[in-house]
MINU-343835 format. One line per field, with one value per residue (C-alpha): residue number from 1; x, y, z. Coordinates in Angstrom, 2 decimals. Each point is the difference from the previous one (the first is absolute). Example, Ala and Ser with C-alpha at 12.3 -4.5 7.8 and 13.67 -1.06 7.14 Angstrom:
<recs>
pos 1/2
px 12.30/1.37
py -4.50/3.44
pz 7.80/-0.66
</recs>
This chain:
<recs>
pos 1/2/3/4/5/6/7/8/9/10/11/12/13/14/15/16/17/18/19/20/21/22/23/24/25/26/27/28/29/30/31/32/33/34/35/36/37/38/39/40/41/42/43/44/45/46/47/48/49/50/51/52/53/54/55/56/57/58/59/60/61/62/63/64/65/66/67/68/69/70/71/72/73/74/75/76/77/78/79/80/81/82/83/84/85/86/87/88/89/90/91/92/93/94/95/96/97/98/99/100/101/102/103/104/105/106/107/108/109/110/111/112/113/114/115/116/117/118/119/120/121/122/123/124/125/126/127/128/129
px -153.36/-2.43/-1.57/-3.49/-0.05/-3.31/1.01/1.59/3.95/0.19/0.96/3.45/2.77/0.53/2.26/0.88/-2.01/0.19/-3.24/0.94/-2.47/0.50/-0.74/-2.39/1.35/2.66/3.53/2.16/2.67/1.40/-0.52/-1.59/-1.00/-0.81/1.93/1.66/1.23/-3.35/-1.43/-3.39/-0.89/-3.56/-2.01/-1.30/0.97/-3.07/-1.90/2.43/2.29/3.30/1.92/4.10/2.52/2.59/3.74/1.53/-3.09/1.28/3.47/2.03/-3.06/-0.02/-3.09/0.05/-3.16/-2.21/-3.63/-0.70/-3.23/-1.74/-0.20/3.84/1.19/3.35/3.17/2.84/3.61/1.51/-3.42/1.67/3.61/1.70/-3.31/1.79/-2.12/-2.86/-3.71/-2.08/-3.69/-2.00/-3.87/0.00/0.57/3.47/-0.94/-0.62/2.90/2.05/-1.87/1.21/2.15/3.00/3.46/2.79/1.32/-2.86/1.29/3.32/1.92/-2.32/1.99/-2.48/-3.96/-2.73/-2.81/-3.69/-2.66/-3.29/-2.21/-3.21/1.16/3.26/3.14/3.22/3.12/2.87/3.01/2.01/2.66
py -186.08/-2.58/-1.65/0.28/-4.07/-1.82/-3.38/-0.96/-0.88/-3.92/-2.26/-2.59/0.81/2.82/2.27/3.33/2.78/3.93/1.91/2.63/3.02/1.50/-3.30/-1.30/-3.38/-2.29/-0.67/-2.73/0.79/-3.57/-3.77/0.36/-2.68/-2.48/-3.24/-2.48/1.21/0.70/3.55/1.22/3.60/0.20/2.63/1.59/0.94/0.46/1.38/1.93/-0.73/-0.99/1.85/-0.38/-1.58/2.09/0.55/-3.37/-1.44/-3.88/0.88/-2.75/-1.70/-4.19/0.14/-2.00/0.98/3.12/0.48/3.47/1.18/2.15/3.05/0.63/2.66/0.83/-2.16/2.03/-0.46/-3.09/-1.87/-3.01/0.03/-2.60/-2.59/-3.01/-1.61/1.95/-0.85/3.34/-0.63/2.80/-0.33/2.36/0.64/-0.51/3.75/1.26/-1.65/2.10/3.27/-0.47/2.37/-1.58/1.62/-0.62/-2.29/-1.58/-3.38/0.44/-2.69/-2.76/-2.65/-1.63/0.90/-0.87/1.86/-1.77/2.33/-1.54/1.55/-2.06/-2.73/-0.09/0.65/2.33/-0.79/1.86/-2.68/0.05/2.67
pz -30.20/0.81/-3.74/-0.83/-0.14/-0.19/1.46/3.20/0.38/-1.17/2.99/-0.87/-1.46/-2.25/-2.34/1.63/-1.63/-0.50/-0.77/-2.53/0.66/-3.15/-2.83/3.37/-1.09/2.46/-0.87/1.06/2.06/1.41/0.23/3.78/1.96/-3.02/-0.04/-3.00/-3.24/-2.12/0.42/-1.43/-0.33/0.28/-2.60/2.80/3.66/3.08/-3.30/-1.83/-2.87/0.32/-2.58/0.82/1.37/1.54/-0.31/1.93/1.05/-0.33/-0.14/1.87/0.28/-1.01/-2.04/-3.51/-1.43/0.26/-1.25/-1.00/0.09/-3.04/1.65/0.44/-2.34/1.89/0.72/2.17/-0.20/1.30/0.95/-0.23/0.75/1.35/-1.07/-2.28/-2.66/0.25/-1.97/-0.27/-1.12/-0.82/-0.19/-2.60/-3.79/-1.56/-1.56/4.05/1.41/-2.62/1.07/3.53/0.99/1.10/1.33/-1.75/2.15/1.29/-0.46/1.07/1.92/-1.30/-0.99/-2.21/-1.17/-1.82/-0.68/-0.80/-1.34/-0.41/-2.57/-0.28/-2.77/0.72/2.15/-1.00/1.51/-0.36/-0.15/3.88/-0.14
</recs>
């Protein structure tokens, strides 16, 4: 099914997306056509939230360091297998990165991650694994 989006596909490089009819929000289902090791997950997709990233989305990818944005409140299994040394900064609160669901392996086959939280005075890092 088509989304209900208010804004026009973006033009460049860009994740690969899945509209989810039922939360009417986008997931992330792969790296796509974006290039280098940093990855930024916007808040919002062609006017709608962007609320997950799905089972193996970077798995095997070469990124370092992703960007979540506030809006994600779902994390499948084995997003990020295979990435080594990974940074994961979420725009949010340290209290809503720990409501996000997340499957139980979610981080599996990460070699190494750190996790930056920034809450408006300060940041929360949970030490690399």
């Amino acid at each position: 099914t088509e989304p209900d989006v208010t804004e026009p596909e973006p033009e460049g490089p860009k994740l690969e997306y899945v509209y989810d009819t039922n939360s009417r929000t986008f997931h992330v289902i792969g790296k796509g056509d974006i290039e280098g090791d940093a990855i930024v997950i916007p808040d919002t997709y062609r006017g709608k939230k962007v609320s997950a990233i799905l089972e193996g989305a970077f798995k095997d990818t070469s990124i370092t360091s992703i960007n979540l944005g506030s809006n994600i409140t779902y994390i499948g299994a084995n997003a990020f297998s295979g990435c080594e040394d990974l940074e994961i900064s979420f725009n949010g609160t340290k209290k809503e990165w720990i409501a996000i669901e997340k499957d139980d392996d979610w981080n599996a086959g990460v070699e190494q991650y750190g996790i930056y939280v920034g809450d408006t005075d300060n940041d929360w890092e949970i030490p690399i694994q």
